[in-house]
C-alpha positions as CSV (number, residue, x, y, z in Angstrom):
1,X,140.5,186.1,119.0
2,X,141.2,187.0,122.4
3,X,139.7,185.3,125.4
4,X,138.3,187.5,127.5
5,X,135.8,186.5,130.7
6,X,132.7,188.9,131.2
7,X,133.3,189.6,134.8
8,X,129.5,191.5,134.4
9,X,126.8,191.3,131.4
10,X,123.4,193.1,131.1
11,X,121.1,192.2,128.3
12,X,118.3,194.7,128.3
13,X,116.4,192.5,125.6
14,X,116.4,189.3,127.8
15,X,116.2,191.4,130.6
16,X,119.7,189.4,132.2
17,X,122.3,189.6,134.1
18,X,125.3,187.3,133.9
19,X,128.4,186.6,136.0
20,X,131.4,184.7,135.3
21,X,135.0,182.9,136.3
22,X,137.0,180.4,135.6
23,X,134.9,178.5,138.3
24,X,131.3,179.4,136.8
25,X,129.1,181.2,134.7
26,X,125.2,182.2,135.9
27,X,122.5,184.3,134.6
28,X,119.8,185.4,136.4
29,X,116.4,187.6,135.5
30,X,116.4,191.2,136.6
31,X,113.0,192.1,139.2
32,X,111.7,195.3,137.5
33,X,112.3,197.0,140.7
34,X,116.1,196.4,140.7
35,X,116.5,197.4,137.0
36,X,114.7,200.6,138.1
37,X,116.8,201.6,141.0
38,X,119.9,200.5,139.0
39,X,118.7,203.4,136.4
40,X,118.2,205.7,139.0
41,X,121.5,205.4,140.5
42,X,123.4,205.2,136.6
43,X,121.5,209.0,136.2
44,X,119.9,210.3,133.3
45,X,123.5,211.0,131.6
46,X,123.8,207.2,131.3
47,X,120.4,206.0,130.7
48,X,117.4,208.1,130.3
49,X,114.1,207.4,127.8
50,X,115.8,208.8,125.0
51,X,118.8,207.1,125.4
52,X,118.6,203.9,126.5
53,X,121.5,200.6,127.7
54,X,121.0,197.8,125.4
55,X,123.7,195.8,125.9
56,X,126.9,196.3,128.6
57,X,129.8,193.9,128.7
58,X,132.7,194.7,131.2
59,X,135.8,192.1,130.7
60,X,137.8,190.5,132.6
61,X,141.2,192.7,131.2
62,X,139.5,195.6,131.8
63,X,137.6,196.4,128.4
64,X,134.0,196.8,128.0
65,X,131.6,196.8,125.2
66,X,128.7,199.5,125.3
67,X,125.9,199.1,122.9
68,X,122.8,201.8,123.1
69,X,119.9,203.1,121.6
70,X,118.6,206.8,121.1
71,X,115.8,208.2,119.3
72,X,116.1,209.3,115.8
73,X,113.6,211.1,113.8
74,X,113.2,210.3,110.6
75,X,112.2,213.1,108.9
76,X,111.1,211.8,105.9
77,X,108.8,209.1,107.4
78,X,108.2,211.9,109.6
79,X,108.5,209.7,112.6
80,X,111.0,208.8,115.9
81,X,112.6,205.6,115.7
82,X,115.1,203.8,118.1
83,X,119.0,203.6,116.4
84,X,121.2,201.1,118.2
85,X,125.1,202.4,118.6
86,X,128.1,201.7,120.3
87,X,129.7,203.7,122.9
88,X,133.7,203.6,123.1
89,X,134.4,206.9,124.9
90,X,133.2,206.7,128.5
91,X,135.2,208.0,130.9
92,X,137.2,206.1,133.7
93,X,134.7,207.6,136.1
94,X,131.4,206.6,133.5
95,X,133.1,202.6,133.3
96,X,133.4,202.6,137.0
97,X,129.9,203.5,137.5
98,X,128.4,201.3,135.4
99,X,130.5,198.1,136.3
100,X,129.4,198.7,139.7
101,X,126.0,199.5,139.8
102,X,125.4,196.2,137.5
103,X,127.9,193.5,139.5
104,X,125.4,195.3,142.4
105,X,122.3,193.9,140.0
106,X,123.8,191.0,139.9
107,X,124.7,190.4,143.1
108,X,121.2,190.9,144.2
109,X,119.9,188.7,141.8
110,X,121.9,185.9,142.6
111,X,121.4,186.4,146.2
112,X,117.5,186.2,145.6
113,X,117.8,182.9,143.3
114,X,119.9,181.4,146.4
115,X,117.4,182.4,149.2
116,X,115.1,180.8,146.8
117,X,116.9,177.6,146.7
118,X,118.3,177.9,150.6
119,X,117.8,174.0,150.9
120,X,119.9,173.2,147.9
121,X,122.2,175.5,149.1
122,X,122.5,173.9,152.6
123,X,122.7,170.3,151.2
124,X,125.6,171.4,148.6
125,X,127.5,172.9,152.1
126,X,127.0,169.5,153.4
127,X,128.2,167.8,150.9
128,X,131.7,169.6,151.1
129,X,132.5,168.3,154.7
130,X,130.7,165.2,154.2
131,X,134.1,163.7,152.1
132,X,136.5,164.5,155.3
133,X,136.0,161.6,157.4
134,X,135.9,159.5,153.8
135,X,139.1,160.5,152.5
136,X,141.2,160.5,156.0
137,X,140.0,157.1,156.6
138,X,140.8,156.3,153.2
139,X,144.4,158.0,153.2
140,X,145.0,156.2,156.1
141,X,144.5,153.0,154.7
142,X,146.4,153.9,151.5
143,X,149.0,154.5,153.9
144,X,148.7,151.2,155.4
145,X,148.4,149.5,152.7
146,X,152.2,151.2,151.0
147,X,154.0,150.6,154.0
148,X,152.9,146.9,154.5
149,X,156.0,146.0,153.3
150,X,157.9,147.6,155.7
151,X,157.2,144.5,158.5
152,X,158.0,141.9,156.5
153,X,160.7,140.1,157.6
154,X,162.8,139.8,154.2
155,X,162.4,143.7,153.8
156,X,166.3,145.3,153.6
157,X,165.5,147.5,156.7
158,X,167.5,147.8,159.9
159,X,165.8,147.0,163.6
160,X,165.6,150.8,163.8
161,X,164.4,151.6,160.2
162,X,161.9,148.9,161.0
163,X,160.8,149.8,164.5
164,X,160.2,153.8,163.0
165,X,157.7,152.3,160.6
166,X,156.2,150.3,163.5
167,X,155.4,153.7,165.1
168,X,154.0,155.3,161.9
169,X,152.1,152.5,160.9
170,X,150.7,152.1,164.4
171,X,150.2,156.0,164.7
172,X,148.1,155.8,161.5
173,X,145.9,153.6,163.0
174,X,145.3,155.6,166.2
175,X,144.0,158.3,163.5
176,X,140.5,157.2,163.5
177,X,140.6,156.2,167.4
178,X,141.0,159.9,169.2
179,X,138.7,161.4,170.8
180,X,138.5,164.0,168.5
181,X,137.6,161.8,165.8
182,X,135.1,159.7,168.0
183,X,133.6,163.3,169.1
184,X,133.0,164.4,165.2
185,X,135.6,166.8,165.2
186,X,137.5,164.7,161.2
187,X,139.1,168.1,160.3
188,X,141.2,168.3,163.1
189,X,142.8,165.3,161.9
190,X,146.3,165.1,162.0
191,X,149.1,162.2,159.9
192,X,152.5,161.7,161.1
193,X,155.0,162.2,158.6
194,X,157.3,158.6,157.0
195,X,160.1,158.1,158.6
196,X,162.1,158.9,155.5
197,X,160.2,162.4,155.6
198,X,161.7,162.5,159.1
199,X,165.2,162.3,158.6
200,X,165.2,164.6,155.9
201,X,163.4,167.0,158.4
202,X,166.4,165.9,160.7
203,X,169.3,164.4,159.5
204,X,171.4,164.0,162.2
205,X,168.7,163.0,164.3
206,X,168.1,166.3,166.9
207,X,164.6,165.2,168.1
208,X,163.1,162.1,168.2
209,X,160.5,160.6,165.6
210,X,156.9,162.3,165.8
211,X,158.3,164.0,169.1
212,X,157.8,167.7,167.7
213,X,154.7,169.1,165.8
214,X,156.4,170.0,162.6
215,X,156.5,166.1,162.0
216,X,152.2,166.2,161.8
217,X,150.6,167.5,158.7
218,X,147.3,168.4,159.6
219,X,145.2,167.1,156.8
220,X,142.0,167.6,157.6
221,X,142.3,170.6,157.5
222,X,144.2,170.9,154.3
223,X,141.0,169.4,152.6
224,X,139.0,171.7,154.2
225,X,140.3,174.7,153.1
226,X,140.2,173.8,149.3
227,X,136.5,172.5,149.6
228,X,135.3,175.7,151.2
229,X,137.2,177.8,148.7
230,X,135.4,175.8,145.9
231,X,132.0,176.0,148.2
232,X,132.6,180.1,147.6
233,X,133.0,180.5,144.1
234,X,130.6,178.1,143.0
235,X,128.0,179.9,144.7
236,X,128.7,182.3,142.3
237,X,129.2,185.4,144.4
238,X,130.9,188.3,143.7
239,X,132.9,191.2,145.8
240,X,130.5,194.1,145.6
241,X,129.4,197.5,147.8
242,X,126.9,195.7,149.6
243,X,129.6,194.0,151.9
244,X,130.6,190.4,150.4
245,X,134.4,190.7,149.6
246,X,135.2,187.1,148.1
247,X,139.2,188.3,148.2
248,X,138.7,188.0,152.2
249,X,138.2,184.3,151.9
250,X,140.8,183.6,149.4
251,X,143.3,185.7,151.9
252,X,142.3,183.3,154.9
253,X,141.9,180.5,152.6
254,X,146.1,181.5,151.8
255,X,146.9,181.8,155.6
256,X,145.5,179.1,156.7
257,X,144.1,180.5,159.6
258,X,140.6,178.0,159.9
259,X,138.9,180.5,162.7
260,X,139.0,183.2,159.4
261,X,138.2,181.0,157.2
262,X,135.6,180.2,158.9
263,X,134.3,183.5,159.5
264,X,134.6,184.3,155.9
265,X,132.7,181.6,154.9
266,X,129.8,182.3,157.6
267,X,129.9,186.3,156.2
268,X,129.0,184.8,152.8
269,X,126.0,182.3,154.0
270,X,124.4,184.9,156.5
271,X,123.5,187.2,153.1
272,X,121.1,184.1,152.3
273,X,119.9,183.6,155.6
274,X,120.6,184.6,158.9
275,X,120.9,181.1,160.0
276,X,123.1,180.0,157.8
277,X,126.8,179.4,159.4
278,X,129.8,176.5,158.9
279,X,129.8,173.1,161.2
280,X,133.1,172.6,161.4
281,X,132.2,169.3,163.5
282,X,129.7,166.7,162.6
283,X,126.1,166.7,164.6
284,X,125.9,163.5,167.1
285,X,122.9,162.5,167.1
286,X,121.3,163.5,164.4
């Protein structure tokens, strides 16, 4: 059986709409409003009285699954009567329509049930920065803590191997003690590379230790970027016509660029409230 993902699923008898990804799966009701003006924009050649959407799957490879119902009449009960069956000759044009107008269903939907729950929302936002300044401090100390050996005085390093260690070890510490840090500002964290890193980076010893920027990994950052690209998908949003395009954020996520990330991000949070935008620095204060 193959696996297949429904990237969009209607369910005219439970009166749903459901989204999914490898990241999540959410189903929301469907106002009677924006099931209307989804059958107004489908047309009457898609859905009219007498022939009505039951059921539309569209998959993640492309396929869909089309089930229907028309009137019959039955002439010997002498009687109309509603006979489910399944369409498997749409057009490209007919698919396209239809996958569209309900990931637009959907996407209003979903947008409604997170207005709804804005605070939750905001709190789950939160939560994805809160871990920085956790996990650098802790990093820091892991770092510590491996390199402790290093100063010993029965270790098989030489006065230079040892004094390079000295500085990492020391610069570690100064991590936590920058201004930066002090002012709130954890993503801008930055860890010196090991020395053995170092010498790898240059062998024959061009530039001194930590004395050029490539010799910084800028970790906070790094964190950053994979929380807020897990903060975007599980709010469940999809790239639609009405102007979210998740495949922005995944592109700024990929350059690294934190100003676009950031402006991504903020795109996505202003369509549940105009408020709504990315700290990228933690309130004094508060």
């Amino acid at each position: 059986m193959d696996n297949k993902t429904p990237v969009i699923q209607f369910v005219r008898s439970s009166n749903t709409i459901l989204s999914a990804s490898e990241k999540v799966t959410t189903t929301h009701p469907i106002p009677a409003t924006v099931l209307e003006q989804c059958k107004t924009s489908l047309g009457s050649a898609l859905w009219n009285d007498e022939d009505t959407i039951e059921i539309f799957t569209y998959y993640d490879d492309g396929t869909y699954m089309l089930e229907k119902k028309r009137s019959v009449y039955d002439w010997r009960l002498k009687l109309s009567r509603q006979q489910a069956y399944i369409v498997e000759d749409l057009t490209d044009e007919e698919l396209e329509t239809l996958k569209s107008n309900f990931l637009s269903v959907y996407q209003i939907c979903h947008l409604n049930y997170l207005q709804k729950t804005k605070h939750e929302v905001e709190q789950r936002l939160k939560s994805q920065f809160a871990f920085v300044r956790h996990n650098i401090g802790a990093k820091k100390n892991q770092f510590l803590t491996e390199t402790d050996w290093t100063q010993l005085p029965d270790n098989d390093l030489s006065d230079e191997q040892r004094e390079e260690y000295r500085i990492y070890r020391s610069n570690l510490r100064s991590i936590t003690k920058t201004e930066e840090w002090l002012n709130g500002e954890y993503i801008n964290a930055k860890f010196p590379i090991p020395p053995n890193k170092y010498h790898e980076l240059y062998p024959n010893g061009e530039v001194g230790y930590l004395e050029t920027e490539d010799q910084w990994d800028p970790e906070g950052i790094i964190m950053l970027k994979a929380k807020l690209l897990r903060f975007a998908h599980t709010l469940g949003l999809q790239s639609t016509d009405i102007g979210i395009d998740m495949s922005r954020l995944d592109e700024a996520v990929k350059s690294g660029d934190l100003d676009a990330i950031k402006h991504q991000v903020d795109i996505v949070l202003k369509y549940i409230d105009t408020k709504f935008e990315i700290v990228l620095k933690e309130r004094t204060g508060e």
